[in-house]
DOFIVEX-914507 format. One line per 10 residues: their letters; for each residue x negated, y negated, z negated of N, C-alpha, C. Coordinates in steps of 0.2 Angstrom, whole numbers. Example, Ala and Ser with C-alpha at 12.3 -4.5 7.8 and 13.67 -1.06 7.14 Angstrom:
as) -66/28/-39/-62/22/-39/-66/16/-39; -64/11/-35/-68/5/-36/-64/0/-39;
end
This chain:
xxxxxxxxxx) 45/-16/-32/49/-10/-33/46/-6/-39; 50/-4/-42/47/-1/-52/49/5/-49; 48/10/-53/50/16/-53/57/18/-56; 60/22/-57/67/21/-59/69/30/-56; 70/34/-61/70/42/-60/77/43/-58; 84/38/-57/90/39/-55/89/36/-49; 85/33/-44/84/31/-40/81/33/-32; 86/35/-27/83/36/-22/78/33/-19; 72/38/-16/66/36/-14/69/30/-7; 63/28/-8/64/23/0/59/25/5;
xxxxxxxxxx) 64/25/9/59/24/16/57/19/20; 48/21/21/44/12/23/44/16/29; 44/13/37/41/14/40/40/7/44; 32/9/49/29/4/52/34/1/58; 39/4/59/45/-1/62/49/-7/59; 50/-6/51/53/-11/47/48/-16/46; 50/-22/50/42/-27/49/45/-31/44; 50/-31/42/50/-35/37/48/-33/29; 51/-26/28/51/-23/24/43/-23/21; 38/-23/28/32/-19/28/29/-29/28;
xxxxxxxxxx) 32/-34/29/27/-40/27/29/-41/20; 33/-38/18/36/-40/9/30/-37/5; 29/-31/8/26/-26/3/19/-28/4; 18/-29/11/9/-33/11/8/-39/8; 12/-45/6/12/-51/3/13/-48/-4; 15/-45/-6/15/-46/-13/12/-39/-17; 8/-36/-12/1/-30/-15/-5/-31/-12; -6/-37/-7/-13/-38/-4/-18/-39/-8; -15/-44/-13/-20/-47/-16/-22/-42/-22; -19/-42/-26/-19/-36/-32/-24/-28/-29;
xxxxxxxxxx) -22/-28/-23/-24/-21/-21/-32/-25/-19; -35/-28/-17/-41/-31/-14/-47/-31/-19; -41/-35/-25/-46/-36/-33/-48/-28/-35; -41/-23/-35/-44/-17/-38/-48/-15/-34; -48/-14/-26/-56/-11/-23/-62/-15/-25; -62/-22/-26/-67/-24/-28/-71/-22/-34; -64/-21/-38/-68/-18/-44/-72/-12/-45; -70/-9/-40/-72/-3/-38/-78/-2/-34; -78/-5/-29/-85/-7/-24/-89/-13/-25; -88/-19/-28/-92/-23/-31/-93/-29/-25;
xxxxxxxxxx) -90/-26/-20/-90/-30/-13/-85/-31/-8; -83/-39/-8/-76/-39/-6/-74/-38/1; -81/-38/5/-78/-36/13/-76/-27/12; -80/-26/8/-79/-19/8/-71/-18/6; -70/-21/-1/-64/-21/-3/-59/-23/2; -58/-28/5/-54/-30/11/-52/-25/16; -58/-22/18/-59/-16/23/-54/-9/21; -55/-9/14/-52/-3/11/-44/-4/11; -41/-11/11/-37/-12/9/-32/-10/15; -36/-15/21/-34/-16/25/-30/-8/30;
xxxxxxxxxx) -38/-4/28/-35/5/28/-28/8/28; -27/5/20/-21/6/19/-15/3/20; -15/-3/24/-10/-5/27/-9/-3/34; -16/0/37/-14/3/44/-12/7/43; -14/14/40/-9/19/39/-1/21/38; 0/15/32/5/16/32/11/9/38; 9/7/44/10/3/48/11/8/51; 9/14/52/7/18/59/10/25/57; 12/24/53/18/30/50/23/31/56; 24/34/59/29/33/63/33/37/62;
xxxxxxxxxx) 34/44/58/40/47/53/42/44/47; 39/38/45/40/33/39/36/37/35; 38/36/28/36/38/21/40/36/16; 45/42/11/46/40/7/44/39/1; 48/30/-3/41/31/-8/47/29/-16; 46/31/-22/47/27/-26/44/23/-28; 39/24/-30/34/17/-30/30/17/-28; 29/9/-23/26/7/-19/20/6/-22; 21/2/-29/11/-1/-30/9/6/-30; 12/11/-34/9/18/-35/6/18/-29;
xxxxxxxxxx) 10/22/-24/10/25/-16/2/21/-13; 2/12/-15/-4/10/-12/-10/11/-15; -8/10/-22/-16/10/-24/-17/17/-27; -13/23/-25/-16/31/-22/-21/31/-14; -17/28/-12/-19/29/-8/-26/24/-5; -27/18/-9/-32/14/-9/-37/18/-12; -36/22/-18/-41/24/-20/-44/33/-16; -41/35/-13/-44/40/-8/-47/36/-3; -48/31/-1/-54/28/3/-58/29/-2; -59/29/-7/-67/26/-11/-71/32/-9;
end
């Protein structure tokens, strides 16, 4: 998902399990390396990641997001 200012937000919620294994297979790994960068250790990093995929699993009013990499790696960095 890019960001796009003519574009209605999306809503992710932890009910959509598809939407919600798209968005994990194709930010897990990217989000993992940036914690690493950041913490220097990758169980850490993984742990942190993982944070941020349960919360937003367990949304149960969903979330709307324009952009998703934004929305995770905001939110991956309020762990550190």
């Amino acid at each position: 998902m890019t960001s796009n200012p003519n574009k209605a937000p999306t809503l992710i919620t932890g009910s959509d399990t598809d939407s919600f294994c798209e968005i994990y297979v194709g930010h897990w790994k990217m989000l993992c390396l940036f914690a690493f960068r950041i913490t220097g250790n990758m169980d850490m990093a993984k742990d942190i990641v993982q944070e941020v995929f349960i919360d937003l699993l367990t949304k149960k009013e969903g979330t709307y997001v324009f952009n998703i990499s934004a929305y995770l790696y905001h939110n991956g960095s309020l762990k550190f």
